[in-house]
N, C-alpha and C positions, 0 to 999 in steps of 0.2 A: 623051243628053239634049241637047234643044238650049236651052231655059230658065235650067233648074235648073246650076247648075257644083258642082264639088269644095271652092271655098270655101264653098257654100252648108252643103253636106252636112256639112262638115268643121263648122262654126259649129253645125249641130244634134246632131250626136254629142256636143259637149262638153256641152252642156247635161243628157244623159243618163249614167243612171247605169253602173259599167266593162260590165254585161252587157245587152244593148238588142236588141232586135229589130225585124226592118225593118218594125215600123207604127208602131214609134215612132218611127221616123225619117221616115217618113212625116207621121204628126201634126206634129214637130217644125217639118220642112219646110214644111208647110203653113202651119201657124201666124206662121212669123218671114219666109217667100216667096210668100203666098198667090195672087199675081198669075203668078207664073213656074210656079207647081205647077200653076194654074187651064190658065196655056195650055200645059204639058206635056198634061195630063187629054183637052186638046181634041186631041192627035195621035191621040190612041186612039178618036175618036168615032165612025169603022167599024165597031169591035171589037164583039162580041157583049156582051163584060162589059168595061169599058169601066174599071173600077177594077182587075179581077185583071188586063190586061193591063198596063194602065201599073204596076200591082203588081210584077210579073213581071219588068222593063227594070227598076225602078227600083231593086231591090235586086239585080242585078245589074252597074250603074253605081257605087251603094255599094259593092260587093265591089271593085269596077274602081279606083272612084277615092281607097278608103281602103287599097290594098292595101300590106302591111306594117307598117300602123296598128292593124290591127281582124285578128281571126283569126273564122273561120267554127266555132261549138261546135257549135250542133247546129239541130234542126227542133225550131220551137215552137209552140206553139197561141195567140193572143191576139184582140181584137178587131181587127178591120179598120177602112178607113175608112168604109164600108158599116154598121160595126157588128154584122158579124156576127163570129162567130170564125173563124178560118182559119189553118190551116199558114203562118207566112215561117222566114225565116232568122233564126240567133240568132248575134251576135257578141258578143267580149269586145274590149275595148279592149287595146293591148296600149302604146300611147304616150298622153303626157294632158300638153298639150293634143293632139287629133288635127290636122293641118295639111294644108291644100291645097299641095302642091311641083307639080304639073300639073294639066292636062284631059285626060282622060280622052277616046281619042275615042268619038260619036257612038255607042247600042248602040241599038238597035228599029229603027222606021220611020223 
């Protein structure tokens, strides 16, 4: 991500409950970063689906940059940002508050 950081991230997990899944940290993110999420969204604007791919990087960056905080449970079904439902990742908190200690580097394009 070149936007969005691990403090961002870390500041939207706490706000959810210990089991979250990456569209809600998505919404999260959106909601409390909407300017830095917006020009994330614009990296992806080649992309055929242009939501599942920045989808795709961005809970991959969560895993990357809460790693040791957050454990991966399982696949889950939810809305997306799109509003449709779709498979993400599902974690549990496993530290509270969760904390940015690095950046994470750069994952996608």
């Amino acid at each position: 991500m070149q936007h969005l950081n691990s403090q961002m991230i870390a500041d939207a997990i706490y706000e959810l409950d210990t089991k979250f899944d990456a569209h809600d940290v998505e919404r999260r993110v959106l909601r409390k970063q909407p300017i830095a999420f917006a020009n994330e969204l614009l990296r992806y604007a080649q992309s055929n689906d242009v939501l599942r791919a920045f989808s795709a990087q961005f809970a991959k960056y969560v895993d990357s940059a809460m790693n040791g905080q957050i454990r991966q449970t399982s696949k889950v079904t939810s809305a997306n940002l799109g509003g449709l439902e779709s498979e993400c990742q599902q974690w549990e908190k496993l530290t509270s508050p969760c904390t940015a200690s690095f950046d994470v580097l750069p994952i996608g394009r």
